[in-house]
C-alpha positions as CSV (number, residue, x, y, z in Angstrom):
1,X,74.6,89.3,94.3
2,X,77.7,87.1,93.3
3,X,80.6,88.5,92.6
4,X,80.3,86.4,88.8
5,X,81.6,89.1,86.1
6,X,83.3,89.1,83.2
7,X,87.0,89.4,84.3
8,X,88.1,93.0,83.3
9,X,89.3,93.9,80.1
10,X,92.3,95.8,81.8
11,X,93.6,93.3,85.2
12,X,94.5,95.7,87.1
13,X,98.1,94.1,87.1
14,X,99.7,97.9,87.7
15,X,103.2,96.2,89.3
16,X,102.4,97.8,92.2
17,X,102.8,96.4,96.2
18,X,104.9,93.7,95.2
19,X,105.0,93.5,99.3
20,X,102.4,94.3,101.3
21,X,101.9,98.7,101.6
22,X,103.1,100.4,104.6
23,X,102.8,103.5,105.8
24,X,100.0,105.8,107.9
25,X,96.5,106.3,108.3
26,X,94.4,108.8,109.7
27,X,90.8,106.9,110.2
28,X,91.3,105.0,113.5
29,X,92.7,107.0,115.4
30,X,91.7,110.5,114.1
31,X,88.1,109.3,112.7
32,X,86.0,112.1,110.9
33,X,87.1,115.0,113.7
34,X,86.3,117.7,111.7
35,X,86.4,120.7,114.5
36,X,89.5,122.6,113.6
37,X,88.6,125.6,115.6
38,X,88.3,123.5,118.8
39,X,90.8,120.7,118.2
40,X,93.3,121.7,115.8
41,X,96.0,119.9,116.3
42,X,94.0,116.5,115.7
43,X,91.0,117.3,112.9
44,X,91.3,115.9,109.9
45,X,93.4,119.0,108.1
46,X,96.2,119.4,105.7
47,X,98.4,120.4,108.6
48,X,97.7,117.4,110.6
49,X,99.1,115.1,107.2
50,X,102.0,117.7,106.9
51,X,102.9,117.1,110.6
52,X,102.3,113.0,110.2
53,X,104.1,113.3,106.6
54,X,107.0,115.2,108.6
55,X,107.2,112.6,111.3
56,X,107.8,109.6,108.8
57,X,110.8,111.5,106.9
58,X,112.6,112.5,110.2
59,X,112.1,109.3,112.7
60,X,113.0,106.8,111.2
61,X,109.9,105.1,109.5
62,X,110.6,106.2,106.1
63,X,114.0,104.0,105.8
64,X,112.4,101.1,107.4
65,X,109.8,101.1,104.1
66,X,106.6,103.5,105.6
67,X,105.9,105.5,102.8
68,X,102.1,105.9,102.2
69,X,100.3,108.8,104.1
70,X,96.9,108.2,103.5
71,X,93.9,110.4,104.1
72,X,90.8,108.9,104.9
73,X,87.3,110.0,104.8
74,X,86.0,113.5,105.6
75,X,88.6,115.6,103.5
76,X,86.8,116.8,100.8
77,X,83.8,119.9,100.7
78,X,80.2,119.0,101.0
79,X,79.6,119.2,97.6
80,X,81.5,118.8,94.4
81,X,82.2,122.1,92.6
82,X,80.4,123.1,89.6
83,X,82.1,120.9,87.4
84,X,81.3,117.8,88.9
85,X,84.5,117.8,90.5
86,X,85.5,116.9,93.9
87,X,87.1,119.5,96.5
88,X,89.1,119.6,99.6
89,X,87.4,121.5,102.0
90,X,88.8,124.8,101.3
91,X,88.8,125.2,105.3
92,X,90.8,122.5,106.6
93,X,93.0,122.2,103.1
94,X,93.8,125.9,102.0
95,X,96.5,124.3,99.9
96,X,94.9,121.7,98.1
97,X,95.3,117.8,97.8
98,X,98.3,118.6,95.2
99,X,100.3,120.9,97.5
100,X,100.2,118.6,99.9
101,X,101.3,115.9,97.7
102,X,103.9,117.8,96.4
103,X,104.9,118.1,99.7
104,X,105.0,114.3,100.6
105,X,106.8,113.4,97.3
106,X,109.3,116.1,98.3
107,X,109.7,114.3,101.7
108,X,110.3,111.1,100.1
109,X,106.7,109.6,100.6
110,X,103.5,108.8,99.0
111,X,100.0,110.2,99.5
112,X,96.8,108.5,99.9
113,X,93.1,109.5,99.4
114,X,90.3,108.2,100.1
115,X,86.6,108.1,98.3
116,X,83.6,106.1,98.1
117,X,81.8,104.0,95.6
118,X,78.3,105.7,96.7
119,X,76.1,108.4,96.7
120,X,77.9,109.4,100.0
121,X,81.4,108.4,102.1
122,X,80.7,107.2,105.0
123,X,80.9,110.0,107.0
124,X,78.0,111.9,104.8
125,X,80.7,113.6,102.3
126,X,80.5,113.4,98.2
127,X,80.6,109.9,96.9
128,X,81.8,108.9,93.7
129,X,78.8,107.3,91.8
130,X,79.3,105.2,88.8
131,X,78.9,108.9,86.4
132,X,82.3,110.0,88.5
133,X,84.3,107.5,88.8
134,X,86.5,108.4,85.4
135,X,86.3,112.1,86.6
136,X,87.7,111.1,90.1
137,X,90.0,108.7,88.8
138,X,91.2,111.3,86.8
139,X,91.1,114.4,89.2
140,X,93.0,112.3,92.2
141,X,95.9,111.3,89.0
142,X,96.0,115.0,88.6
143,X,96.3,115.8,92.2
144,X,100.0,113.5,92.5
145,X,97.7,110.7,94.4
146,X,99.6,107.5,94.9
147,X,96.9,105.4,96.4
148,X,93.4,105.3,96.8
149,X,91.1,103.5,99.3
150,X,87.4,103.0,97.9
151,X,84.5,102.0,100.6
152,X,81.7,101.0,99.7
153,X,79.0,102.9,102.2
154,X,75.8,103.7,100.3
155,X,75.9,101.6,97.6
156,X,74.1,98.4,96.3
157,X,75.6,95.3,95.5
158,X,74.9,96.0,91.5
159,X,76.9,99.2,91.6
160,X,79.8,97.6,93.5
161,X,80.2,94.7,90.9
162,X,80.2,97.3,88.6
163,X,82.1,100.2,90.5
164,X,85.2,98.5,91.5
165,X,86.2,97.3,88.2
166,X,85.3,100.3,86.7
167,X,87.5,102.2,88.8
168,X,90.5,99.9,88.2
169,X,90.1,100.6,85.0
170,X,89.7,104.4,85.2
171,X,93.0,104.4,87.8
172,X,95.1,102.6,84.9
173,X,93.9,104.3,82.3
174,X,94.8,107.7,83.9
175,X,98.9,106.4,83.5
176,X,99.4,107.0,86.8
177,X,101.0,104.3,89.5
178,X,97.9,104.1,92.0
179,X,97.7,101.4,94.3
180,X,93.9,100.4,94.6
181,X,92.6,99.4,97.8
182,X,88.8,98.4,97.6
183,X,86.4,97.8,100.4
184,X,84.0,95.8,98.0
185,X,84.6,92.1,99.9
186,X,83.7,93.6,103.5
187,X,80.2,94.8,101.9
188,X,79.2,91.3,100.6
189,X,80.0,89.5,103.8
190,X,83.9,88.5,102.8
191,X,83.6,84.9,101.6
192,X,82.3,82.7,98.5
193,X,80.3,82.1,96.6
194,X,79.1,86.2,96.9
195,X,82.8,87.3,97.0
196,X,85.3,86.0,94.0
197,X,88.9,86.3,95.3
198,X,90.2,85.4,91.9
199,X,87.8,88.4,90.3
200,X,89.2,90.3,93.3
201,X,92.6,89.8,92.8
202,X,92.4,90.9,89.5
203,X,91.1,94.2,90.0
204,X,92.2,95.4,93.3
205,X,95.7,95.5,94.8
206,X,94.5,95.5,98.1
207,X,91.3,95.0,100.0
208,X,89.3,94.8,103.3
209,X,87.3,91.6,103.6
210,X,86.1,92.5,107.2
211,X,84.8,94.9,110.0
212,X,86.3,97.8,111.1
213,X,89.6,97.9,113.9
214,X,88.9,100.0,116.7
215,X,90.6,100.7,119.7
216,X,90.8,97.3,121.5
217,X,91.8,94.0,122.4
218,X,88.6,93.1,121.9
219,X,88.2,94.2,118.0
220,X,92.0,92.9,117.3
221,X,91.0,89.3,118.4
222,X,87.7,89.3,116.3
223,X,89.7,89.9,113.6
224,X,91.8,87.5,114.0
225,X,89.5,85.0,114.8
226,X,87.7,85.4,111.4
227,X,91.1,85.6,109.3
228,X,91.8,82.6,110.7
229,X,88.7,80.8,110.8
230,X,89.1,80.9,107.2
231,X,92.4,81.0,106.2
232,X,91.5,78.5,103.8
233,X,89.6,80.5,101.3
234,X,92.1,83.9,102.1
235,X,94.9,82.5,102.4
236,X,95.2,81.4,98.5
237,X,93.7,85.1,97.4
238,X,96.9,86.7,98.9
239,X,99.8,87.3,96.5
240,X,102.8,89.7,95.3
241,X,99.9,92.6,93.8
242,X,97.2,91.3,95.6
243,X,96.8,91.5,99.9
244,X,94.1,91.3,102.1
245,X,93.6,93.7,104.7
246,X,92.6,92.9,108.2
247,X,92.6,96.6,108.6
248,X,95.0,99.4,110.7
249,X,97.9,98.4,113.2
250,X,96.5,100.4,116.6
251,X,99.6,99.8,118.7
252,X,100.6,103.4,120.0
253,X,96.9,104.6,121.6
254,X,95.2,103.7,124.4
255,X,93.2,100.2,124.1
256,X,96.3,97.7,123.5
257,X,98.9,96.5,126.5
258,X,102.8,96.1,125.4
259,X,102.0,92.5,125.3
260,X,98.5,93.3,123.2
261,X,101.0,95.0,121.1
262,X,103.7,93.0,120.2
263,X,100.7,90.2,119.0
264,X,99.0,92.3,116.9
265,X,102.2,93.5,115.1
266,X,103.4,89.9,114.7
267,X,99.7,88.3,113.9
268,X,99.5,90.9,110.9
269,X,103.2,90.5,109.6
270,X,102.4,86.8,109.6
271,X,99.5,87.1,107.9
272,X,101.3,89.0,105.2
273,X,98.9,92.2,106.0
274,X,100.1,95.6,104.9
275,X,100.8,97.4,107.9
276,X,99.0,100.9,107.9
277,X,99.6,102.5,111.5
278,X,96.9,104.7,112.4
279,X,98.6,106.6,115.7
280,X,99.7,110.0,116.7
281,X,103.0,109.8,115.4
282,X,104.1,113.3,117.2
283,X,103.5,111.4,120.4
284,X,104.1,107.8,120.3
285,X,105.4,105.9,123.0
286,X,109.6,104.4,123.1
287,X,107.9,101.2,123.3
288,X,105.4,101.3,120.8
289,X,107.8,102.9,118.4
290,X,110.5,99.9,118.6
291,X,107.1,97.4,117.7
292,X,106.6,99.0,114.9
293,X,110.3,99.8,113.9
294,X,111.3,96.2,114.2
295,X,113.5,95.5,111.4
296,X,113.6,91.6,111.5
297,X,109.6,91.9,111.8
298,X,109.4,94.0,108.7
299,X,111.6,91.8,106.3
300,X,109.5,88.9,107.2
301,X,106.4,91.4,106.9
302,X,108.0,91.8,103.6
303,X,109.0,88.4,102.0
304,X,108.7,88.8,98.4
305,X,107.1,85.5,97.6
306,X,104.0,87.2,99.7
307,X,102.9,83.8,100.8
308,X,100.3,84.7,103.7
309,X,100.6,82.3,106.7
310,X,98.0,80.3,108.8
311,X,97.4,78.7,112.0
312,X,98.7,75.6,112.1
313,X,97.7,74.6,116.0
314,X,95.1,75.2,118.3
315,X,95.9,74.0,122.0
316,X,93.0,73.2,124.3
317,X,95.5,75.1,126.4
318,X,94.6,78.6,124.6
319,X,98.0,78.0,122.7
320,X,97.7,78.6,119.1
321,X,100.5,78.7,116.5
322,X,100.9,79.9,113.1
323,X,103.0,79.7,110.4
324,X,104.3,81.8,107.3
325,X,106.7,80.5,105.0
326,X,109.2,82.4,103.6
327,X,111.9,82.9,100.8
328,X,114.8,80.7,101.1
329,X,113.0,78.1,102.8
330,X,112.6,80.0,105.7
331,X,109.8,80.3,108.1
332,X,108.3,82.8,110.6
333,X,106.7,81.1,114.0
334,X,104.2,83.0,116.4
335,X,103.5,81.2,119.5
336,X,100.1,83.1,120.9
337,X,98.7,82.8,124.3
338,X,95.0,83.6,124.7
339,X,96.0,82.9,128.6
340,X,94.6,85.9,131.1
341,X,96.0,84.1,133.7
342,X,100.0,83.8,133.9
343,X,103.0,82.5,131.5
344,X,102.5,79.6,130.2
345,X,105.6,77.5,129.2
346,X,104.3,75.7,125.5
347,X,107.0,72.4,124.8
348,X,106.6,71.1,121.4
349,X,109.0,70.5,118.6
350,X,109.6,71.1,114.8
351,X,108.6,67.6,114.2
352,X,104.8,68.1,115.4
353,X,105.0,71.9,113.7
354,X,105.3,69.4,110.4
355,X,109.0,70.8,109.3
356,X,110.7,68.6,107.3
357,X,112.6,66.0,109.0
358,X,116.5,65.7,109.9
359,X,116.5,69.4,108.9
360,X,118.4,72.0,111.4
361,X,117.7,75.5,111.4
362,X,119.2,78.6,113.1
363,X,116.3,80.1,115.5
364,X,115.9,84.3,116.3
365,X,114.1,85.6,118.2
366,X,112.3,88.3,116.2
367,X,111.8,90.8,119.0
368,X,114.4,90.0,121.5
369,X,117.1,89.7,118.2
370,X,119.2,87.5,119.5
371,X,120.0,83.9,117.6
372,X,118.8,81.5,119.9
373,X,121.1,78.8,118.3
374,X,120.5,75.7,116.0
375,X,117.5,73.4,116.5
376,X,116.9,70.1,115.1
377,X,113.4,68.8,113.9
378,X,113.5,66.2,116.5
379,X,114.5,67.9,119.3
380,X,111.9,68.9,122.0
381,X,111.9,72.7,122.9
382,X,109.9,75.2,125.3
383,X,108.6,78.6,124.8
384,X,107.4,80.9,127.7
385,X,104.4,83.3,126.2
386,X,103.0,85.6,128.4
387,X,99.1,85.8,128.4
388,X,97.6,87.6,125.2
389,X,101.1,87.5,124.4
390,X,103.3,85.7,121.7
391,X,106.9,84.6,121.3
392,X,108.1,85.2,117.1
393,X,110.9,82.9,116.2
394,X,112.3,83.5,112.6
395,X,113.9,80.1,111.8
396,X,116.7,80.1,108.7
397,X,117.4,76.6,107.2
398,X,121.5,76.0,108.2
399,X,120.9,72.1,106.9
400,X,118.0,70.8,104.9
401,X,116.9,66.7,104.5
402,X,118.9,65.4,101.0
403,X,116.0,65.2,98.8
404,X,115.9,61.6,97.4
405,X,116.6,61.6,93.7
C-alpha cells in the first residue's frame, strides 16, 4: 500500500529534536530478557533503567547531550488492565512507569517507552491497536513519558497508514513534548513510491527505514551499505524535526573491534543519525567510553542545520569517502577503509573532494584532536586508514574563494 494520505490535519511539527536524539536504549543489548529471578542484574526491570538512568547523570554523558533513557519492548504486563489500559509488569516495575520517570527527570534526563502499532509488540506483549492509540497516547502523557518508539510488528499496511498519523495526533493533542519515533518506513520496505518521506516527515520526528542492528560488523556494514546506496532519496527526508534512524550505536559489547568502533560512531554522526547507545553502561570499556564521549564528534553529530551527509567516493581500492556539510561552511570528512588486509595510505586532495577552489581551511582531526594545520584546495594530501577503519577530519573554512559579484 502507498504511503498516499491526506497530509495530517495536525504536522506533527512539536519543536522537538531540533538535532538528532541522544541518549540510551535497552533493545540491543538487553533484548526481551525477562528472567529477573535468574538474571537480575540484566532483565528488562525498572532497576536496570534506574541503574542506566544513574550512570548517565554521574559519568559524564548527560553534559555531553545523552538525555533520553528509553525502554524498549517487553515492559509492560500480558494484558492491559481492565480499563483497557496498559501496565508495567507489576514484577519487574513495582514502582511504575511514572516513578521511574520521576526519577529520570529528577536526574536531569528523559524517559522513553516503547509500544506497538499491532495486535502484539514484537516480543508477544499488548499492542496498541487503532481503538488504543488515544488511550495510550494519553496514559504514556500521564506517565511523564518524553519519547515514544512505535514498531510496527503485527500490523497490516492499512492500519499503519492509518496508525502512525493517528498517533501523532493523539501525542500532540495530549500537550505533552513527546518525541515520536515510528518504525512505519522499515515495514513497507524503506523507499518510494510505498514509503512518502515528505508524509513521513510530517508526522514522525524520527524513524527506522531499515533492519535491525545486532551485534556485529557484519549488521553495521549492511546498514551502511543501504543508507548509502540510497542516500539519494534519504538524504533530502532528513531535517532539524525530522531524522532517520539507521538504528542503535553497539560500540561497548562484544562484536565491534576499536577500529569497528570508531567507524560506526563516525558513519552515524555523519549521517546525521541520532545516536542511541544500547551498552551496559555500568561496565563499559575506557576505550569505548572516550568513542562515544567525543566532544568534537558530537557537535558535528549535532550541527543545527541537520544536513545529513553522503558518500561522495567510492575507490576500487575499498576507499570510500563521505561528506556532511556543516554550519558555517564547514564540513565533516570520513575517510573508510573496507581493507582486511593492512593500512592503506589514500592521497587525494580537496580539489577531487569537489570543495570550492582557492579556499583554505584549518583541518582536525576529530578523534586524535589535534589541528592538523591549514590546507589548500589544490594541495595534494595522504591519509593512513587502518582496515574497517576511518580517519574523521573536521575542516573550518580560515579563507573562502571571493564570490564574483
Amino acid at each position: 500500500l502507498a504511503l498516499a494520505l491526506p497530509l495530517p490535519s495536525v504536522a506533527l511539527e512539536n519543536g522537538l529534536a531540533r538535532t538528532p536524539p541522544m541518549g540510551w536504549m535497552s533493545w540491543e543489548r538487553f533484548r526481551c530478557n525477562v528472567d529477573c529471578q535468574v538474571d537480575p542484574r540484566n532483565c528488562i526491570s525498572e532497576q536496570l533503567f534506574f541503574e542506566m538512568a544513574d550512570r548517565l547523570a554521574e559519568d559524564g554523558w548527560r553534559e555531553l547531550g545523552y538525555e533520553y533513557i528509553n525502554i524498549d519492548d517487553c515492559w509492560s504486563a500480558k494484558q492491559r488492565d481492565v480499563a483497557g489500559q496498559l501496565v508495567p509488569d507489576p514484577k519487574r516495575f513495582p514502582s511504575g512507569i511514572k516513578a521511574l520517570a520521576d526519577y529520570v527527570h529528577s536526574r536531569g534526563l528523559k524517559l522513553g517507552i516503547y509500544g506497538d502499532l499491532g495486535v502484539f509488540t514484537c516480543g508477544g506483549y499488548p499492542g496498541t491497536m487503532l481503538e488504543h492509540v488515544q488511550q495510550d497516547a494519553q496514559t504514556f502523557a500521564a506517565w511523564g513519558v518524553d519519547m515514544l518508539k512505535l514498531d510496527g510488528c503485527y500490523s497490516s499496511a492499512e492500519e499503519q497508514a492509518k496508525g502512525y498519523p493517528e498517533m501523532a495526533r493523539a501525542l500532540n493533542a495530549t500537550g505533552r513534548p513527546i518525541v515520536y519515533s515510528c518504525s512505519w518506513p522499515a515495514y513497507q520496505g524503506g523507499l518510494p513510491p510505498k514509503v512518502n518521506y515528505t508524509i513521513l516527515a510530517e508526522i514522525c520526528n524520527l524513524w527506522r527505514n531499515y533492519d535491525d542492528i545486532q551485534d556485529s560488523w557484519d549488521s553495521v556494514l549492511s546498514i551502511v551499505d543501504w543508507f548509502f546506496a540510497n542516500q539519494d532519496v534519504l538524504q533530502l527526508a532528513a531535517g532539524p524535526g525530522h531524522w532517520n534512524d539507521p538504528d542503535m550505536l553497539i560500540i561497548g559489547n562484544f562484536g565491534l573491534s576499536y577500529e569497528q568502533s570508531r567507524s560506526q560512531m563516525a558513519l552515524w554522526t555523519v549521517m546525521a543519525a541520532p545516536l542511541l547507545m544500547s551498552t551496559d553502561l555500568r561496565t563499559i570499556s575506557p576505550s569505548a567510553k572516550e568513542i562515544l564521549q567525543n566532544r568534537l564528534m558530537i557537535q558535528i553529530n549535532q550541527d543545527p542545520l541537520g544536513i545529513q551527509g553522503r558518500r561522495i567516493v567510492k575507490e576500487k581500492s575499498h576507499i570510500e569517502v563521505f561528506l556532511r556539510p556543516l554550519s558555517q561552511a564547514a564540513s565533516a570528512l570520513v575517510f573508510f577503509s573496507r581493507r582486511t588486509d593492512m593500512p592503506f595510505r589514500y592521497t587525494t586532495s580537496l580539489a577531487k573532494l569537489h570543495f570550492p577552489e582557492d579556499a583554505v581551511y584549518e583541518v582536525q582531526d576529530v578523534f586524535v584532536g589535534k589541528i592538523i594545520g591549514a590546507l589548500k584546495t589544490a594541495d595534494n594530501f595522504s591519509v593512513v586508514i587502518n582496515p574497517s577503519g576511518v580517519v574523521m577530519w573536521y575542516l573550518r573554512p580560515v579563507a573562502l574563494p571571493v564570490q564574483p559579484q
